[in-house]
C-alpha positions in Angstrom: -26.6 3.9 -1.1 -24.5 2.1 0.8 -22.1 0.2 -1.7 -19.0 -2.0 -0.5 -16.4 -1.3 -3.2 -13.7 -3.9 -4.3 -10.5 -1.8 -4.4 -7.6 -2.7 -7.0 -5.2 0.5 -6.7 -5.1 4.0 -6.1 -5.7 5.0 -10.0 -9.0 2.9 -10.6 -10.3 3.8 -6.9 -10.1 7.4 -8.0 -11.9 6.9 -11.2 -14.7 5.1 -9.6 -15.1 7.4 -6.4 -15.7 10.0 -9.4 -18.4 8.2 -10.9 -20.1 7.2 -7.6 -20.0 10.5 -6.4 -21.2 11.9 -9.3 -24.0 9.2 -9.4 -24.9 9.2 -5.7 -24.1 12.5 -3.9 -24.6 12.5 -0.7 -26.8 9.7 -0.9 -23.4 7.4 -1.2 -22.5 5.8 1.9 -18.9 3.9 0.5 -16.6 1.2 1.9 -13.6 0.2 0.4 -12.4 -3.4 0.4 -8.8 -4.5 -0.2 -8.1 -8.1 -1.9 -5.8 -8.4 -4.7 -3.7 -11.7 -4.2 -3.0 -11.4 -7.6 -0.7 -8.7 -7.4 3.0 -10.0 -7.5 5.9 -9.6 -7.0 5.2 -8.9 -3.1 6.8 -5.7 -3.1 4.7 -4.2 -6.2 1.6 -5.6 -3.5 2.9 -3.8 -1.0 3.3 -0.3 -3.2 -0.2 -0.6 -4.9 -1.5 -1.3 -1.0 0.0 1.8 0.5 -0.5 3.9 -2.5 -4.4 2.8 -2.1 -4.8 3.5 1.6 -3.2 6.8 1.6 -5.8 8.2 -1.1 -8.6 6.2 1.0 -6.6 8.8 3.8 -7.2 11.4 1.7 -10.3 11.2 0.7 -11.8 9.8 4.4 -13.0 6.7 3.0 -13.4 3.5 5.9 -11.6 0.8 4.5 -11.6 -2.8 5.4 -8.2 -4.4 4.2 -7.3 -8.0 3.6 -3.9 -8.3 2.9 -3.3 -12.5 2.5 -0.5 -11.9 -0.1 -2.5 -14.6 -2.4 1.2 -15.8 -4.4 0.6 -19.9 -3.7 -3.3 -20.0 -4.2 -2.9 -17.6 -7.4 -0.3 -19.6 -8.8 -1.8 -22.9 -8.2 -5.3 -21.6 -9.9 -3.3 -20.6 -12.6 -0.6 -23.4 -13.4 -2.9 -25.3 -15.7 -3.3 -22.2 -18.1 -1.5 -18.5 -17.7 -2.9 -17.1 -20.9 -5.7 -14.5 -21.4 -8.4 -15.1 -20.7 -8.6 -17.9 -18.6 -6.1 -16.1 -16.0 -8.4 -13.0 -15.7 -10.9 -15.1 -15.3 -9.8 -16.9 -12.3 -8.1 -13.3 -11.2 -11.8 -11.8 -11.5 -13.6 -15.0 -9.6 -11.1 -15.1 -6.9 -11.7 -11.3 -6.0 -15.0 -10.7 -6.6 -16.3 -13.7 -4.9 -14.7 -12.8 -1.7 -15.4 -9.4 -2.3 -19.2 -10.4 -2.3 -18.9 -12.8 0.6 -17.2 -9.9 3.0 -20.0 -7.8 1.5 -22.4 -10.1 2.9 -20.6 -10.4 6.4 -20.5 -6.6 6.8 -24.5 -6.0 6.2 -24.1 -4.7 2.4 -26.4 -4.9 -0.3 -24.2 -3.7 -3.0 -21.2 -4.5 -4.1 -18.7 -3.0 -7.0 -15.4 -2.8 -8.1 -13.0 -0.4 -9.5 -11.7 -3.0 -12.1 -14.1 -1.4 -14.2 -12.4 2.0 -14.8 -10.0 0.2 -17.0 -10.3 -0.6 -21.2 -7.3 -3.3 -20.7 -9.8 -5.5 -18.6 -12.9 -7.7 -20.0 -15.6 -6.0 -18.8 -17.9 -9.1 -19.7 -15.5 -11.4 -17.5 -15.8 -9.3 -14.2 -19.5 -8.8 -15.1 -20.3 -12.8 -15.0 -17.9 -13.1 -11.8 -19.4 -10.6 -10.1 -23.2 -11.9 -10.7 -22.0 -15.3 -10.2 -21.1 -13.9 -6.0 -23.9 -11.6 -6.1 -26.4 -15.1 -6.9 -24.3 -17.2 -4.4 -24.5 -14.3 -1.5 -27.9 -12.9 -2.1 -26.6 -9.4 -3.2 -26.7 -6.7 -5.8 -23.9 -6.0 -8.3 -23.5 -2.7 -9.1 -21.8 -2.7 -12.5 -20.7 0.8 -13.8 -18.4 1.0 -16.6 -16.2 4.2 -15.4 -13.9 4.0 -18.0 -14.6 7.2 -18.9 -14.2 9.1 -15.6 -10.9 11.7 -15.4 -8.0 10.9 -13.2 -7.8 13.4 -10.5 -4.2 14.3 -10.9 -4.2 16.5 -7.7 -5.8 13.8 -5.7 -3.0 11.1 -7.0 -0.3 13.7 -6.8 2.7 11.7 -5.2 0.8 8.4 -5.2 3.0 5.2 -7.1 1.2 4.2 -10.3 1.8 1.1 -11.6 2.8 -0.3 -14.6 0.7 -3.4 -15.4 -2.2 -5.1 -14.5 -1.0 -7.0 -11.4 -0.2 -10.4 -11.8 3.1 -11.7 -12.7 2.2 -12.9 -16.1 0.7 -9.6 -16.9 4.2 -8.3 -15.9 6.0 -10.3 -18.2 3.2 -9.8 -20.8 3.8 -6.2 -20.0 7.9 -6.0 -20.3 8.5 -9.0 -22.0 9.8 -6.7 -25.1 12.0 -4.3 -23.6 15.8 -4.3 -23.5 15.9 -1.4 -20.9 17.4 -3.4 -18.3 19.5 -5.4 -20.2 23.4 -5.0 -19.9 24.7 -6.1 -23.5 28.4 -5.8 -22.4 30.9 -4.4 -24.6 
């Protein structure tokens, strides 16, 4: 089963390599695929980038990477509404429609993505993305809801892990709260 696999970070990739594995055996024949230009700030890109192609190191995986750091276009798609769900929404159509379209490109007929290791994301959301490519590009979705599959600690050992979804209003969502970083003077 040849499956091109949308790639968000090092945590979810590990999840779903479990449950394709366990699904496919030998039979899987996997290709990562990099796009995530909703991750901000540039350097948190850059961390969740490295982090991912060190366990794609690991675990021998052929990767194709495309690393247009997406600030502007996500931003712009965006500035009419930043709330839930309509970012996510345009988060999910923005990935998994060029996900599907470098599927097509590269000869695939399937196409996943690890988004769907996690219980903060709308399952439903990426699902109706996802088909929407998978109609526009003549391929198959390959929805798996992995959400259940253990971490491999010993694979991640070392590897960053981040601490919010990705974009930057998902980072203030996500610290908004906190006073850890706030000097209060005396």
């Amino acid at each position: 089963m040849r499956i091109l696999l949308h790639t968000c970070c090092s945590t979810c990739l590990s999840m779903a390599y479990s449950g394709l594995t366990k699904e496919f055996g030998s039979e899987l024949d996997l290709v990562c695929y990099w796009y995530n230009p909703n991750i901000h700030p540039l350097i948190e890109y850059r961390r969740r980038l490295k982090s991912t192609q060190m366990l794609l190191n690991r675990l021998k995986i052929p990767v194709i990477t495309d690393e247009e750091y997406g600030l502007k276009e996500f931003c712009r798609l965006t500035a009419e509404n930043q709330e839930v769900p309509y970012r996510c929404q345009v988060c999910y159509r923005m990935r998994l429609e060029r996900t599907a379209k470098t599927a097509k490109e590269n000869g695939f007929t399937y196409f996943a993505t690890t988004l769907t290791t996690s219980s903060h994301q709308s399952h439903e959301l990426i699902s109706q993305a996802a088909e929407e490519a998978a109609e526009k590009y003549d391929l198959e979705y390959l929805y798996r809801d992995w959400r259940h599959e253990i971490k491999d600690e010993k694979l991640l050992n070392g590897l960053y892990k981040q601490q919010y979804c990705g974009c930057v209003f998902s980072e203030y969502d996500r610290y908004k709260d906190t006073t850890k970083h706030i000097y209060r003077g005396q």
